[in-house]
C-alpha positions as a printed NumPy array, in Angstrom:
array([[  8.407,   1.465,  22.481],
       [  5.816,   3.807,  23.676],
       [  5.757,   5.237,  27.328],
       [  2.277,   3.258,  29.044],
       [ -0.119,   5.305,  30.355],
       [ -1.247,   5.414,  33.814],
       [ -4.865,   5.081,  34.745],
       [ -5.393,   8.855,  34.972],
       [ -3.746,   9.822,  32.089],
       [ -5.619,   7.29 ,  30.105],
       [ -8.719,   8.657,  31.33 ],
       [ -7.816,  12.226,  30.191],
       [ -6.871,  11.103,  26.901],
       [ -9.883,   9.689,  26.548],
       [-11.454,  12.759,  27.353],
       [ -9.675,  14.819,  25.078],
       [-10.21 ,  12.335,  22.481],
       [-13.917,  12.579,  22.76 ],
       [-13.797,  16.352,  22.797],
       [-12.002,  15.99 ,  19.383],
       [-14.159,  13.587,  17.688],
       [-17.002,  16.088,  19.074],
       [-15.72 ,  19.154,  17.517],
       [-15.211,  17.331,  14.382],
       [-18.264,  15.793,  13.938],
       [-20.356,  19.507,  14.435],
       [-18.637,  20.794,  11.596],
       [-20.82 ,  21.195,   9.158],
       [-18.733,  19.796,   6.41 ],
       [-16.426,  16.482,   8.721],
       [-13.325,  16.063,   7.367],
       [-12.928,  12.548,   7.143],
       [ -9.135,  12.43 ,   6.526],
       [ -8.618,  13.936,  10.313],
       [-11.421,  11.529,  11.852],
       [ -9.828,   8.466,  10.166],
       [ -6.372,   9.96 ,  11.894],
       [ -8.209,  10.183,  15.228],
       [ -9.561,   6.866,  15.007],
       [ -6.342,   4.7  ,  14.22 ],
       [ -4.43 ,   6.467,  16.594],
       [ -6.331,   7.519,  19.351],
       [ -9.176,   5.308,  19.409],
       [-12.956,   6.282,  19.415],
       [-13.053,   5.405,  23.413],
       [-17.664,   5.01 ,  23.922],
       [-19.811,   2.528,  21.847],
       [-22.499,   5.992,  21.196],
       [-18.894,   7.473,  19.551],
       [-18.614,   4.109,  17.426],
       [-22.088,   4.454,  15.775],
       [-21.763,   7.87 ,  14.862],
       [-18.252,   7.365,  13.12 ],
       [-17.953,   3.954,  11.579],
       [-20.475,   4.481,   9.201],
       [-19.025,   7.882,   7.983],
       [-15.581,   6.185,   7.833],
       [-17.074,   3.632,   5.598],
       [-19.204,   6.16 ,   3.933],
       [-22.773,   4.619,   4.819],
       [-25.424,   6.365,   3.64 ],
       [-28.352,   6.314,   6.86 ],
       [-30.755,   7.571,   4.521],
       [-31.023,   4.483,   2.152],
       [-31.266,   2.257,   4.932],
       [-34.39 ,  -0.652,   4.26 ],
       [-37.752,   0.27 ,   6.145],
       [-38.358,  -2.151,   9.072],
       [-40.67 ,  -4.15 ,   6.759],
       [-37.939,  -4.496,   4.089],
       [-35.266,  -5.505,   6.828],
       [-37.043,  -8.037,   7.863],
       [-38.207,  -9.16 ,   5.029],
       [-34.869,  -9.702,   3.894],
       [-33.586, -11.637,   7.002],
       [-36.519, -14.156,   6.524],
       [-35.675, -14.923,   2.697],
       [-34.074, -18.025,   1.8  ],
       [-31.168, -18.407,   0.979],
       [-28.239, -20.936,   0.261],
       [-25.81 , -20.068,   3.59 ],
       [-29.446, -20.271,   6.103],
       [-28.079, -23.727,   8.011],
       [-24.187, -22.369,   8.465],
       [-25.434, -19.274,   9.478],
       [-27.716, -20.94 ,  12.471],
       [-24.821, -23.149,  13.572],
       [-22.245, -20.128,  13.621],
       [-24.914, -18.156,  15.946],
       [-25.959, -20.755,  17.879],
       [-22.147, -20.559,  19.114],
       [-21.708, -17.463,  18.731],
       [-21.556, -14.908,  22.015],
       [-20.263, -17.026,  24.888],
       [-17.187, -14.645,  25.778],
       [-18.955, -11.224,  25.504],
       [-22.194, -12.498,  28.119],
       [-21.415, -13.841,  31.658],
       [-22.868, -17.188,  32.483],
       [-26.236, -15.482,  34.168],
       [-26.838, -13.322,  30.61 ],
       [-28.245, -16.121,  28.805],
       [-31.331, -14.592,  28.173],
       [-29.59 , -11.265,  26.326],
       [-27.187, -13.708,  24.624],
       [-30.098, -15.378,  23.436],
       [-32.081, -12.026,  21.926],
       [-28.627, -10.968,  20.407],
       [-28.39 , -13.933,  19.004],
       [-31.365, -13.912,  17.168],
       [-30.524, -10.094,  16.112],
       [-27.093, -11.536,  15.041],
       [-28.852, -14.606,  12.755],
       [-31.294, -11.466,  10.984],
       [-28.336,  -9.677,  10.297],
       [-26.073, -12.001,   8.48 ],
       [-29.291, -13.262,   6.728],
       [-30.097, -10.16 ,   5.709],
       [-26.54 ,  -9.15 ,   3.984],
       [-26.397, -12.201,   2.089],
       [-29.95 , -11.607,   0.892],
       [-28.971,  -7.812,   0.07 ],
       [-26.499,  -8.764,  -1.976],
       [-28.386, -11.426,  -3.918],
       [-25.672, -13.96 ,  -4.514],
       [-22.849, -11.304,  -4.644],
       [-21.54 , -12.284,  -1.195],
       [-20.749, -15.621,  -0.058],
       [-21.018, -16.184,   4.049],
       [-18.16 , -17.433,   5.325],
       [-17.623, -19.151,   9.189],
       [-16.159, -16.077,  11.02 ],
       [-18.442, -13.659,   9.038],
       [-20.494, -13.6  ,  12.573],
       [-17.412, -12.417,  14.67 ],
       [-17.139,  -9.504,  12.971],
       [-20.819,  -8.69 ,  12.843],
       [-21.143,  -9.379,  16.507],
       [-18.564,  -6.618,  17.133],
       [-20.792,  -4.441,  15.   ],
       [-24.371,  -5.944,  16.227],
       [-23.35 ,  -4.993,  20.107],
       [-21.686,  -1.822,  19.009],
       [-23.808,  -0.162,  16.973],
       [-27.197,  -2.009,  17.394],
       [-28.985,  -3.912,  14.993],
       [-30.307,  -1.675,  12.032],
       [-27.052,  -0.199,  11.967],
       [-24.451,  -3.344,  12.035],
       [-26.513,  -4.499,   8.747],
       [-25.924,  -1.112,   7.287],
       [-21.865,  -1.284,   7.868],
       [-22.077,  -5.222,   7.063],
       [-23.487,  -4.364,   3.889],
       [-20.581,  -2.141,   3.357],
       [-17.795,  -4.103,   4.737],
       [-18.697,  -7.444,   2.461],
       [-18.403,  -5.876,  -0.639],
       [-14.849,  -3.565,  -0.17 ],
       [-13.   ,  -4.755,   3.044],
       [-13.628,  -8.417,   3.213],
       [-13.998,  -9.16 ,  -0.401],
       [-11.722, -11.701,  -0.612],
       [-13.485, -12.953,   1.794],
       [-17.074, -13.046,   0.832],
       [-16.116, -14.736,  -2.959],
       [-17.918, -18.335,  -4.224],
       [-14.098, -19.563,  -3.368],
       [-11.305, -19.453,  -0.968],
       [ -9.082, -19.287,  -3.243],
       [ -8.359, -15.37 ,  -2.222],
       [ -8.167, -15.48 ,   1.074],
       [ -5.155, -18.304,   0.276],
       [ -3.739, -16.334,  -1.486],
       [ -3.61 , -13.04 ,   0.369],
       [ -2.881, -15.156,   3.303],
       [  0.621, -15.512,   1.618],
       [  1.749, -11.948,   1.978],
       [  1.613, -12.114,   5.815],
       [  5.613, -13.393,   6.022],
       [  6.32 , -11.485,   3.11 ],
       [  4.949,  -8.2  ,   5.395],
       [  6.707,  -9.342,   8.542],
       [ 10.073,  -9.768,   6.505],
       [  9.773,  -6.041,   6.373],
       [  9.601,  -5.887,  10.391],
       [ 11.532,  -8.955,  11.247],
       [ 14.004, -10.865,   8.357],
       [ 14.916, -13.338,  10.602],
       [ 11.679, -14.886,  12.319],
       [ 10.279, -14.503,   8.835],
       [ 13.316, -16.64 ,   7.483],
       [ 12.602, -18.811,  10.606],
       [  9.26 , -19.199,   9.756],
       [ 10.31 , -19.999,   5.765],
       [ 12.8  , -22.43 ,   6.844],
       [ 10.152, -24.599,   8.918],
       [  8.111, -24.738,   5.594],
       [  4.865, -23.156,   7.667],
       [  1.782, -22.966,   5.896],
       [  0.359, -19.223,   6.517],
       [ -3.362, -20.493,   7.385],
       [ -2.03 , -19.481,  11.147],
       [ -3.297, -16.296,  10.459],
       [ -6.617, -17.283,   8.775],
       [ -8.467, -15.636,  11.92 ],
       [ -6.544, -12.624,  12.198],
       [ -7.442, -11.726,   8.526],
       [-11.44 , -12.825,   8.497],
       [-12.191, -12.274,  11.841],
       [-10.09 ,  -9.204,  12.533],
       [ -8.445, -10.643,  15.957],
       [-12.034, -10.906,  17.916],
       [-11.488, -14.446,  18.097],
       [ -7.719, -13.549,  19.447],
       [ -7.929, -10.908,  21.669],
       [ -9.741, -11.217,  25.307],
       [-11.577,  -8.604,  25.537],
       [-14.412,  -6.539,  23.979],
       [-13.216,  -2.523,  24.29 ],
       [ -9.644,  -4.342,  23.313],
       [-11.619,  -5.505,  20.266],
       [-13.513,  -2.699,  19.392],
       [-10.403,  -0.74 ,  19.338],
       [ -8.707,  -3.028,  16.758],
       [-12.244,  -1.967,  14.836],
       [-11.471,   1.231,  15.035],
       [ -7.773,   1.025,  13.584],
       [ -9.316,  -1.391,  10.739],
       [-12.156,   0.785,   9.653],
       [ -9.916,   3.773,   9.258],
       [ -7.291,   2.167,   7.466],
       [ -6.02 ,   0.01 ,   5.171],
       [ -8.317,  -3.302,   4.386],
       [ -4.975,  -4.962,   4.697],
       [ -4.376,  -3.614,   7.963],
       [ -5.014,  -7.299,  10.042],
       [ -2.072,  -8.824,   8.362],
       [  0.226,  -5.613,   9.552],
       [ -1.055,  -6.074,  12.722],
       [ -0.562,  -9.77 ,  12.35 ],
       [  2.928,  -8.931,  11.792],
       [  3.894,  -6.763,  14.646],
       [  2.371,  -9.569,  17.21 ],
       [  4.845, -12.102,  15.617],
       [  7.922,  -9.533,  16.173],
       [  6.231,  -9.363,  19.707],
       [  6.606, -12.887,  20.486],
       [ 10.025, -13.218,  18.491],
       [ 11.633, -15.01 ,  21.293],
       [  8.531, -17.673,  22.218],
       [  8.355, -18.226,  18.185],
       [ 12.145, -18.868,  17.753],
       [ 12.252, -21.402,  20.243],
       [ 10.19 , -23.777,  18.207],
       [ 12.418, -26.507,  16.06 ],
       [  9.663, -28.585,  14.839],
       [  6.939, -27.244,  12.031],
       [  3.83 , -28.457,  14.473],
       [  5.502, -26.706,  17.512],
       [  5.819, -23.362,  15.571],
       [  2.098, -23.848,  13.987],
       [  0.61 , -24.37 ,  17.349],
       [  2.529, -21.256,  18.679],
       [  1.817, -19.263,  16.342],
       [ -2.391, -20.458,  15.98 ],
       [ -2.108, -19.229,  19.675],
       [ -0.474, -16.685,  19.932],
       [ -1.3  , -14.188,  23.141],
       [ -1.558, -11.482,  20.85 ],
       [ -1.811,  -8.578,  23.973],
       [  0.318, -10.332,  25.775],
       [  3.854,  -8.508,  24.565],
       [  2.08 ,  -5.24 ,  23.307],
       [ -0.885,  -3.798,  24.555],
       [ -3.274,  -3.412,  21.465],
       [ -2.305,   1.173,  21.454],
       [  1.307,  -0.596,  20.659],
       [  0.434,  -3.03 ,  18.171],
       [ -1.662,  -0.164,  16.282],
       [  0.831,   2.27 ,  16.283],
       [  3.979,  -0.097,  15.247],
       [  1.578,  -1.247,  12.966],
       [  0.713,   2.45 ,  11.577],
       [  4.68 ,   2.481,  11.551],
       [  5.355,  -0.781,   9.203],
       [  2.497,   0.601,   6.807],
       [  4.444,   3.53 ,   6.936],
       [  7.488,   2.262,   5.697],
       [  6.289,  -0.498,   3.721],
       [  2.437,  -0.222,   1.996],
       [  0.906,  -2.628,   0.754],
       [  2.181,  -1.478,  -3.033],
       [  5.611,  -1.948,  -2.078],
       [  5.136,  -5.475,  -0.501],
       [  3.078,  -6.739,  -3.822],
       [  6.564,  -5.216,  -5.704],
       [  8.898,  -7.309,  -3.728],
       [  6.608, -10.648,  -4.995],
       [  8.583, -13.518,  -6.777],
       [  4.507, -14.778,  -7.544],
       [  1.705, -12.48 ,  -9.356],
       [ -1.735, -12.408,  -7.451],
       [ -4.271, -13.882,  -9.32 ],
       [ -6.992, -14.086,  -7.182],
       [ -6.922, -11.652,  -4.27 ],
       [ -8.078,  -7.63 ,  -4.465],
       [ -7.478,  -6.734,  -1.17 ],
       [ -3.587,  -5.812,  -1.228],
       [ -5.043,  -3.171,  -4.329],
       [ -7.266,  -1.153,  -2.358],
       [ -7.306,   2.491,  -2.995],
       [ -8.44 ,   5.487,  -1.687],
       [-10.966,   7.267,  -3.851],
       [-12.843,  10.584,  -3.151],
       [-11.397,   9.485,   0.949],
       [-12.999,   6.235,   0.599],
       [-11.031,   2.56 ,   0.203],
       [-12.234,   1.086,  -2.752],
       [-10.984,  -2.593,  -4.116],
       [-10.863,  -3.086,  -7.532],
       [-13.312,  -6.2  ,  -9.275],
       [ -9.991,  -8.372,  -9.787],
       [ -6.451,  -8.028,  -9.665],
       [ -4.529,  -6.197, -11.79 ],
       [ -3.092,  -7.729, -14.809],
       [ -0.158,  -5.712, -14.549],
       [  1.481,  -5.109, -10.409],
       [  4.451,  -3.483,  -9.51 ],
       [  7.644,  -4.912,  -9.18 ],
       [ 10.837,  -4.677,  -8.507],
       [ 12.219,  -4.418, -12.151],
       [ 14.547,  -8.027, -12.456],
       [ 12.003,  -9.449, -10.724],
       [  9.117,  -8.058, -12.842],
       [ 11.448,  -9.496, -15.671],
       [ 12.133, -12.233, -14.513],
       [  7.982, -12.933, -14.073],
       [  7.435, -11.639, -17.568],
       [  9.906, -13.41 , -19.043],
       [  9.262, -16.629, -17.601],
       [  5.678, -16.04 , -17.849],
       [  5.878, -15.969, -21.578],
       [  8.063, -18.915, -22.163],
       [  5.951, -21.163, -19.712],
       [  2.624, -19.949, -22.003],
       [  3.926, -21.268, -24.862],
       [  5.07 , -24.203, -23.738],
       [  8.915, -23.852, -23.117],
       [ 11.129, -21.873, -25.876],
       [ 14.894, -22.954, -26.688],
       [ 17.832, -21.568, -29.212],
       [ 16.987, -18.862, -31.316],
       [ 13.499, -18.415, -30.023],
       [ 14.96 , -18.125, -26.46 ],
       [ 17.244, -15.056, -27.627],
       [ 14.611, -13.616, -29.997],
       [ 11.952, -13.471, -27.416],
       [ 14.541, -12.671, -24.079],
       [ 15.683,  -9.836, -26.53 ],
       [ 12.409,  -8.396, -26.967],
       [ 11.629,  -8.637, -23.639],
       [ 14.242,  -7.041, -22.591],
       [ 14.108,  -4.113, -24.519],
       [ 10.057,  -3.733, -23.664],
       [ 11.028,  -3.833, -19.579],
       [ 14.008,  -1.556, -20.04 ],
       [ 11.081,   0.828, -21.088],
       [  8.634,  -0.442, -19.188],
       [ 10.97 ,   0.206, -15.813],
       [ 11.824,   4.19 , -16.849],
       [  7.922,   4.055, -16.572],
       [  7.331,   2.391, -13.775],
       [  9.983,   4.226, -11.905],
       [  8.417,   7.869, -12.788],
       [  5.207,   6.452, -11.881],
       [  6.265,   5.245,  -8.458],
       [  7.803,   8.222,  -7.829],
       [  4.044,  10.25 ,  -8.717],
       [  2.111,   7.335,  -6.599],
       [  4.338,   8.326,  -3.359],
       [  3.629,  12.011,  -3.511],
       [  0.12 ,  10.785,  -3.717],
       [  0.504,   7.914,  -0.572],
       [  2.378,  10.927,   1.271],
       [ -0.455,  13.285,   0.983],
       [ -2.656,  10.829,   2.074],
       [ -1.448,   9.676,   4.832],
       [  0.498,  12.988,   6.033],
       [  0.312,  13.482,   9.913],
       [ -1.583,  10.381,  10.408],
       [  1.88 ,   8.546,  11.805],
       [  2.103,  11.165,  14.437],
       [  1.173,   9.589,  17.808],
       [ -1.28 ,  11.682,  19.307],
       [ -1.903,  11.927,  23.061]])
């Protein structure tokens, strides 16, 4: 585990690590790759830092941003999500205001309402709001203020939390189903615990669509999580997700019924094990080791609905494709195994000759199919190790 730092030493890190995001935003051309590094693993430490980073890391561009007329023009549209949005604000705040800030949770609330109005509007039917939409955009709404949180909403709705933001949640189930498959690479056994009791994976609903600010206490805590998220990975939160159950191992093996585990789990003191530097940089460390490309290859199920687990980097910027791919990696009996059984199932059960006909031919295509895959896995972790090179480093 990594050696805590004392107060002072913390407080020169975080000097040095302004220093650094200084230098490398006066260049006049940023490298991107190194301030996505800093931010995961150091942290971007001051709110002013924030603003002048996430958008870059999310490649915003400030200079299409809507006039003040257009903005609010846009928040004051109709639109079908209006009522959910209201409620959602109207409780929205309470743990980042003190009882006698009423009156500034009040104004950010309104700012708060605009701003998820105006996304939804933006995107004219494209994105769908969903009830923890406003968690996230009250990180970004008190972070970076308000013209700017719509500017990295915009961005975030369409590539990060797509699965989120679709007419269905039928993504969001579904990607919600690779969480024990991810923390069988960390921890085989609580993940066979958790198999055993038959647990649904909706437990980790709110670390996925909210990004933990409804799970961890406090604000710089959260804002730090942001930072790790924005540079990384869009499946990041279920990593993350991951470490905090090998965290609380011990508390989550205890449980023998289903409802004791759920509870535990819905609950779980996420910073109370790890401090949130750990979970990031065990989390960095299970990426690492297992990305999300080798995870989808270890599937006994295709994804049919979910795009999040295919996000790429393109031109240093995460892109998600419009729908899953038709063909994923896999481990090659299992990929034949899916294929195989795919095809019989499709046309309506086979038997005798049929059977041997079509298990021959499919045989022969994966045999071929695998060489392929193989020399092409071998090319795509060149490409995930030049990406990624240095960034597992912890720097202090």
């Amino acid at each position: 585990m990594q050696q805590r730092l004392n107060g002072e030493q913390l407080r020169q890190r975080d000097l040095d690590t302004i220093k650094i995001v200084e230098d490398l935003l006066s260049e006049e051309q940023v490298d991107i790759r190194e301030l996505r590094k800093v931010s995961a693993v150091r942290g971007l430490v001051t709110s002013s830092l924030r603003a002048r980073v996430w958008p870059r890391l999310l490649h915003v561009d400030l200079t299409q941003l809507p006039t003040y007329e257009e903005y609010h023009a846009l928040s004051a549209a109709e639109n079908e999500f209006r009522a959910i949005i209201s409620a959602d604000v109207h409780r929205s705040l309470y743990h980042y205001f003190d009882e006698d800030q009423e009156l500034q949770r009040q104004r950010q609330r309104i700012k708060l309402e605009r701003v998820l109005n105006a996304v939804v509007n933006f995107h004219e039917g494209n994105v769908h709001y969903y009830q923890g939409l406003h968690d996230i955009a009250s990180v970004l709404l008190l972070t970076l203020g308000e013209s700017l949180a719509f500017a990295v909403l915009c961005e975030l709705t369409t590539i990060r939390l797509r699965d989120c933001t679709q007419s269905t949640l039928e993504p969001v189930a579904e990607l919600l189903k690779l969480q024990i498959p991810i923390l069988r690479k960390l921890d085989p056994s609580l993940a066979k615990h958790l198999e055993n009791m038959k647990i649904p994976c909706y437990f980790a609903i709110s670390w996925f669509i909210t990004w933990f600010s409804h799970d961890v206490p406090h604000f710089h805590e959260v804002c730090r999580l942001f930072d790790f998220f924005l540079a990384t990975h869009p499946l990041m939160p279920l990593y993350a997700g991951a470490v905090s159950m090998h965290a609380a191992r011990a508390e989550l093996l205890e449980a023998k019924e289903m409802s004791e585990l759920h509870k535990s789990l819905v609950n779980l003191r996420v910073i109370h094990y790890l401090t949130v530097d750990e979970i990031i940089l065990q989390a960095i460390s299970l990426y690492h080791r297992d990305p999300p490309r080798r995870v989808v290859r270890d599937l006994i199920f295709h994804l049919n609905h979910c795009v999040t687990p295919f996000a790429s980097l393109e031109n240093d910027q995460w892109k998600v494709p419009s729908k899953p791919p038709l063909y994923q990696f896999r481990k090659p009996h299992k990929w034949i195994m899916h294929t195989l059984l795919g095809g019989m199932v499709a046309n309506g059960g086979l038997s005798g000759a049929s059977v041997r006909m079509f298990s021959m031919a499919g045989f022969g295509i994966c045999a071929v199919a695998v060489i392929a895959l193989k020399l092409m896995e071998s090319d795509l972790d060149q490409v995930h190790k030049s990406i990624w090179d240095g960034m597992f480093n912890q720097q202090q």
